[in-house]
N, C-alpha and C positions, 0 to 999 in steps of 0.2 A: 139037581145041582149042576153037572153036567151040559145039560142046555141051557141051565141060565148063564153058565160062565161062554157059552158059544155065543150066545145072544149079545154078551156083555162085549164080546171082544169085535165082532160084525160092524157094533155100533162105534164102537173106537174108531176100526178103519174107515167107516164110511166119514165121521168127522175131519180125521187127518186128511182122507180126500179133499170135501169141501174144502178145508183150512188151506190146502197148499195149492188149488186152486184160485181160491180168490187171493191169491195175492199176501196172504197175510204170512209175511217171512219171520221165524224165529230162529234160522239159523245163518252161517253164513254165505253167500252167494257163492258160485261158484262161476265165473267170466265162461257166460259162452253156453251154458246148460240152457237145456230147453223147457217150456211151459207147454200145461198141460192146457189143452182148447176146448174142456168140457168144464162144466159149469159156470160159476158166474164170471163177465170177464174180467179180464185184470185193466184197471184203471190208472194210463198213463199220461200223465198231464203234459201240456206242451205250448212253449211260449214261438211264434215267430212273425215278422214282418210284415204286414199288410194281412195276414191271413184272419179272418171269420170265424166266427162256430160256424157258420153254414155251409162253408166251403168244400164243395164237391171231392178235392182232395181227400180230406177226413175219413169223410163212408166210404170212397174207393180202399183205403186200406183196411181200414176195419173189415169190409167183404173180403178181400186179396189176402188177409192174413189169417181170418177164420178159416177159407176155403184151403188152406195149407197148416190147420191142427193148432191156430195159436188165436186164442179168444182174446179180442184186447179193447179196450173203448178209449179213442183218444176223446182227451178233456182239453179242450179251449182253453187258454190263460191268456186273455185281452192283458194290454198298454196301453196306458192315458197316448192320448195323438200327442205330436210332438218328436224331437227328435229322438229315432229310435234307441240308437245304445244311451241314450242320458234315461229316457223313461223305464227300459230295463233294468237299468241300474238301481234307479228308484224300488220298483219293484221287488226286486231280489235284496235290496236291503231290507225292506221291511218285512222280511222272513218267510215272501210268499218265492219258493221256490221250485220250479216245474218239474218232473223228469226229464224232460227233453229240451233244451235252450236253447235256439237258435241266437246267434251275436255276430254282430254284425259290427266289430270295435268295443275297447268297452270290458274286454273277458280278462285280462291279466290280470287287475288286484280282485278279482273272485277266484282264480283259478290259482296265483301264486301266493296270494298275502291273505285272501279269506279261506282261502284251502276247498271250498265246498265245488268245484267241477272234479271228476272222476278223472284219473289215468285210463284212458282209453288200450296202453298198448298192450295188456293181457284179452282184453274181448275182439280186437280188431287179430292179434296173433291166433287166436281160435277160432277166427270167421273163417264161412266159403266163400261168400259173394261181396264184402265190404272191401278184406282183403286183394279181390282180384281184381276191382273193381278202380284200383289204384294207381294213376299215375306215377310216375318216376319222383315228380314235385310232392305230388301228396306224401310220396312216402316219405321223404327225408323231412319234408314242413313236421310231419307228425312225429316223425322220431327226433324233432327238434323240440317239438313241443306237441305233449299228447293229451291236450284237452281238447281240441277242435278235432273234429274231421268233416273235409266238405269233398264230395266226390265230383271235381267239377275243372274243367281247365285252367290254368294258369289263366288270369286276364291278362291279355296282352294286347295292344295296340296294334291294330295296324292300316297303314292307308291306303285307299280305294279311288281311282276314279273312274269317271264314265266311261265304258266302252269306248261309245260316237266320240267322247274330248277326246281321247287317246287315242285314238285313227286318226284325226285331223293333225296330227302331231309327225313329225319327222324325227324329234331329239326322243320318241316316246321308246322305238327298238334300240337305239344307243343306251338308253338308260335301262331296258333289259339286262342289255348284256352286260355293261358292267356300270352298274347303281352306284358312281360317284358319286361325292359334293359338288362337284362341276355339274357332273350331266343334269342331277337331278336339278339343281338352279336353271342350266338351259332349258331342260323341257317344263317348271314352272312358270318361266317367264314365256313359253310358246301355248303350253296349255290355254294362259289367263288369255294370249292375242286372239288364238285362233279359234276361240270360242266365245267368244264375247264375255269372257266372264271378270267380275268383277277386282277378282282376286284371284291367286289359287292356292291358296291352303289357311283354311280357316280352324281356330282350337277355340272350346269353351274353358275362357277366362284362365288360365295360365298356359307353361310352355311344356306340361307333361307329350303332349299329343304328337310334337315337335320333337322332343327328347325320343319318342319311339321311333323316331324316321334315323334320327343323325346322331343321336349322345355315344353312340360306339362307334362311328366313324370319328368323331373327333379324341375317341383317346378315354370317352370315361366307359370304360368296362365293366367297372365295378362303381358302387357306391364309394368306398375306402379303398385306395389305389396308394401301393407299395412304392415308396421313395427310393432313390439310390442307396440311402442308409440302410434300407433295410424295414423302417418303419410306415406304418400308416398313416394319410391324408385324405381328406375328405374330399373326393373328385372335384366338388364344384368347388373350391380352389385352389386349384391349378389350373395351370395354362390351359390345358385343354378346355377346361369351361369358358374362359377368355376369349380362347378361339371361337369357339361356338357361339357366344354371344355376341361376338361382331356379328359373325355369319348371318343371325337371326334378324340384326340390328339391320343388316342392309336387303334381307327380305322385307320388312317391316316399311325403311326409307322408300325403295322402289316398287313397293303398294304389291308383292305379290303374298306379303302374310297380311291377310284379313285386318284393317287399322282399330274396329273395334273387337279382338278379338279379348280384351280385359272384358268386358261384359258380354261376353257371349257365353249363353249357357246352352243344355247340351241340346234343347230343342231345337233354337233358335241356329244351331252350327248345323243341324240337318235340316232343316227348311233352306237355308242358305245353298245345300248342296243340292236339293230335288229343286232348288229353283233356278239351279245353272249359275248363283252367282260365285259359288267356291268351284274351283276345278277338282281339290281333291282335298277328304279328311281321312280320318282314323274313329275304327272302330272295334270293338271287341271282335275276335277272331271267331267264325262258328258261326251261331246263330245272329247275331248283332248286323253280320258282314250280311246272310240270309235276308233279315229285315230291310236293310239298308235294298239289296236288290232288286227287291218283290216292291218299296215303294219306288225308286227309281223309275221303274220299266213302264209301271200302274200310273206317274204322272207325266214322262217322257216320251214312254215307248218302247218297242221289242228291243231297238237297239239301245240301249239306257242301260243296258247291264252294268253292273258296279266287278272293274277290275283288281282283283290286290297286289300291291306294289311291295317291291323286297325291301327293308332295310337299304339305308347308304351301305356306301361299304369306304373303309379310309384304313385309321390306324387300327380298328377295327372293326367287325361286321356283322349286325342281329338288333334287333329287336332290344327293346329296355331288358339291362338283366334281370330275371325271375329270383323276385327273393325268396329263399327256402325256410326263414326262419321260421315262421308261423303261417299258419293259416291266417287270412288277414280276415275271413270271417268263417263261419261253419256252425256245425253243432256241435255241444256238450249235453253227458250227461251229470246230474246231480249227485256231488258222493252222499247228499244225504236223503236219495231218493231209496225207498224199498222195496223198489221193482226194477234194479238194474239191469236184469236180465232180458227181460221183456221191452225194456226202454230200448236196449240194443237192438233185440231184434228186432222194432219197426224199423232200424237203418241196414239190418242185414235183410230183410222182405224190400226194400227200395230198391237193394243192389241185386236183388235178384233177378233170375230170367223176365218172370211177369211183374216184380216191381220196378224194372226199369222198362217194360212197355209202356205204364202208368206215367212214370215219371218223364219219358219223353215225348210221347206220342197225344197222351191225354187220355181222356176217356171213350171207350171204344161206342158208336151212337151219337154220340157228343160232338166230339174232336175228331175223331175218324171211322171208316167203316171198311171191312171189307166186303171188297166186291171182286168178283171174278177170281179169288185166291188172293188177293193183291190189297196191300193197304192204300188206303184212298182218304184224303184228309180232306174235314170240313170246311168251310168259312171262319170255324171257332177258334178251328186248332193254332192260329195266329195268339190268341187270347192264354193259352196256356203254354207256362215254364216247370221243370223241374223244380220240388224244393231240396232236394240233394244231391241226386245223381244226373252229373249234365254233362258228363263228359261218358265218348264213344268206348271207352277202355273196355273191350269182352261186349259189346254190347250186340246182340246177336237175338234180331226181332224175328218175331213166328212166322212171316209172310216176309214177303217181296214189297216193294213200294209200287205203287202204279204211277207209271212214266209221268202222267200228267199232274201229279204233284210229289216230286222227292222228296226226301226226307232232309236233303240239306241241295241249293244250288249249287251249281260248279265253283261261283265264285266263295259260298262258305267253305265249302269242302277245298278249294288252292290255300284260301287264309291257315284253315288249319294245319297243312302239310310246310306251309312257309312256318308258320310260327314253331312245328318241330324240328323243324331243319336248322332258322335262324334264331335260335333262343341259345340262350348260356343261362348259368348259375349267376347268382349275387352274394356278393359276403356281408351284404347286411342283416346286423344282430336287431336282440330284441332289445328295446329301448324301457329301462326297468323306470318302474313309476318315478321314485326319484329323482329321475333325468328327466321326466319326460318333460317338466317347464321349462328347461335350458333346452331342451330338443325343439321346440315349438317356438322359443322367441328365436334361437340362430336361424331355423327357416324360416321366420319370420324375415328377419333381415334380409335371408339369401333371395328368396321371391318378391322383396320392395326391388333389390337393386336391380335383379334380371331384368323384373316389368321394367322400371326405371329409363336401362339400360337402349333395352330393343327399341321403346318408343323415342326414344331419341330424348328423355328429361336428364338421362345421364350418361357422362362420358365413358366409355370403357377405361381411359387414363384413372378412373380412382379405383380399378379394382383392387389393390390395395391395401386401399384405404375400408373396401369394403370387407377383405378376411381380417381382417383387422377387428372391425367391426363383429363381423361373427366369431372370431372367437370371444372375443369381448362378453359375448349375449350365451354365453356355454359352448363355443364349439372348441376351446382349447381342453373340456372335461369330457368333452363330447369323443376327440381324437384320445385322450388318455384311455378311457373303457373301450377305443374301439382296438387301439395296440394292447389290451387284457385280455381282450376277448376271442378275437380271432386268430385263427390259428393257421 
């Protein structure tokens, strides 16, 4: 009796083993607890952007996170083509939902009105490496709102031109030292001379690109910028926006802003710049600026290096302010997923030591190799991006880089020390779905009359007539929620 009741009780434990291995949860999670890497693995689904079943990504993790005691198999969850957060949406409506969700726009009525993405800020407060892995941005976006986390820099604007343009220049070292509206119009109207180029500063199809050079030297600091009263206004209008849109309006007249710059998209504004006809554009800080370098030099030459240019500087000085409200894309996990744990940890194995050698470098053979002690990058390693972790925060690789291919050029690595330097905060809120119609026709309006304005189809005299206009289209409900909300 004896033995069978040992036999009996042997066979229990070995069950509840299996059982809590594969995944199959009957109790309640605990944010943060670890999974067990023996038996079958645990199965976590995952939706995100351009990505494959076949995608090399995939099995690097699976191997990288076995190899560290956590058995997992991620599952593919394809989207009809098309645009992405519209066909996720689709998807996630009709009940098929993944553990892991990548959104790219799109997440608020899932995460606030259908309730189903997780609170992130119990498993991110119990991480080692998601945690540390955090930008100053990240962290307040997510304790603004903690359904997203994307480990990855602020996008920020900023403009570069050629090395050789910028030597042929004279107004180029005055605009160093001090990056007026003045100067910088002198040295674009000397850049376009003394280079033959056709233009000098070219944006794809609106005036964001533009806004990262000058919107805080002319006075918009903020998105909602505080009146004498005491209350909130919507930067673009006021005067400052006025101002600025002349400004652009006579770049525009005197042919040094690009004349088809409404239909230029983002290709066609970087071929315009490797082909010498733009003197300078704007580009993501980091890696973007990188890109931009390595094809410059490949179609111009050594000296073709792509230089980064600071911010104007007036009534004030930086870069577009960094909105902290949200993540504007990232991941979520599913609250009605049964493997939260494990969902987790593929983002805390990302942020790890060896998940962020994966997530930046690529795959070791593939993308890079070492040689001589020293990491040495492919032909490939051009081809692969991080899907989470892209920013350098703690990032701290096993080897050295080998001289003859860094890990970022000089001119990525200035962008990035510029964009920490010259960045500020934004007090733009979240725009709750119920707004969000009135939020899209008043920028509607504001982006007819800008375009309108610069190309010369309208007069700066009806601005006006143009806030008028926009509040008309929701922006007088728009400043109501914005004097609610901010604080």
């Amino acid at each position: 009796m004896k033995k069978m009741l040992v036999m009996v009780m042997a066979a229990l434990m070995i069950l509840t083993t299996a059982c809590g291995s594969g995944g199959k949860e009957t109790a309640q999670e605990t944010p943060g607890s670890s999974d067990s890497g023996s038996g079958e693995p645990v199965t976590i689904s995952i939706v995100y952007k351009d990505m494959t079943a076949d995608d090399p990504w995939i099995k690097a993790v699976e191997e990288g996170m076995k190899a560290e005691g956590k058995n997992v198999k991620l599952e593919f969850v394809p989207v009809q083509s098309g645009t992405y957060s519209e066909k996720l949406g689709l998807l996630l409506q009709s009940g098929t939902i993944p553990d892991l969700i990548y959104f790219q726009g799109g997440d608020y009525q899932f995460a606030i009105t259908q309730k189903i993405l997780e609170d992130l800020t119990p498993y991110i407060e119990k991480s080692t490496y998601v945690k540390a892995a955090m930008d100053p941005y990240n962290q307040e976006r997510t304790k603004n709102y903690p359904y997203l986390v994307w480990l990855s820099p602020t996008t920020t604007k900023v403009p570069v031109v050629r090395q050789d343009f910028f030597d042929k220049t004279s107004s180029g070292k005055t605009l160093l030292e001090n990056p007026s509206i003045d100067n910088y119009y002198n040295f674009f109207k000397e850049a376009k001379e003394k280079n033959g180029a056709k233009f000098a500063y070219t944006v794809p199809g609106d005036l964001d690109e533009l806004d990262a050079v000058f919107a805080q030297a002319f006075g918009l600091t903020s998105t909602w910028l505080k009146g004498d009263d005491g209350k909130y206004v919507f930067g673009r209008t006021t005067k400052f926006e006025k101002d600025k849109l002349e400004f652009y309006a006579k770049l525009y007249k005197e042919g040094l802003l690009d004349p088809e710059f409404l239909t230029k998209k983002w290709d066609t504004k970087e071929k315009a710049f490797y082909d010498g006809q733009a003197a300078v554009i704007a580009g993501t800080q980091g890696k973007v600026i990188d890109m931009y370098n390595s094809k410059s030099v490949s179609q111009n030459g050594k000296d073709a290096t792509v230089m980064p240019l600071p911010p104007a500087k007036g009534v004030g000085e930086g870069y577009l302010p960094i909105d902290v409200s949200k993540e504007s894309r990232g991941i979520a996990i599913s609250s009605v997923s049964k493997n939260k744990d494990m969902a987790f940890a593929v983002l805390e194995f990302l942020a790890s030591p060896k998940g962020q050698m994966l997530e930046k470098l690529g795959i070791e053979g593939e993308h890079y190799n070492i040689e001589n002690d020293k990491i040495k990058f492919t032909d490939k390693y051009a081809e692969w991006y991080a899907r989470f972790v892209a920013n350098n925060v703690n990032f701290k690789p096993d080897h050295e880089f080998d001289p003859s291919t860094p890990f970022l050029s000089e001119a990525a690595t200035k962008s990035l020390d510029l964009v920490a330097s010259k960045s500020t905060k934004d007090n733009a809120f979240i725009i709750p779905d119920d707004m969000q119609a009135k939020y899209d026709a008043a920028m509607s309006v504001y982006k007819e009359f800008a375009a309108n304005v610069v190309t010369g189809k309208t007069s700066i005299d009806k601005f006006d007539q143009f806030v008028q206009d926009w509040n008309a289209a929701g922006g007088s409900d728009l400043t109501a929620k914005a004097n609610e909300v901010i604080k």
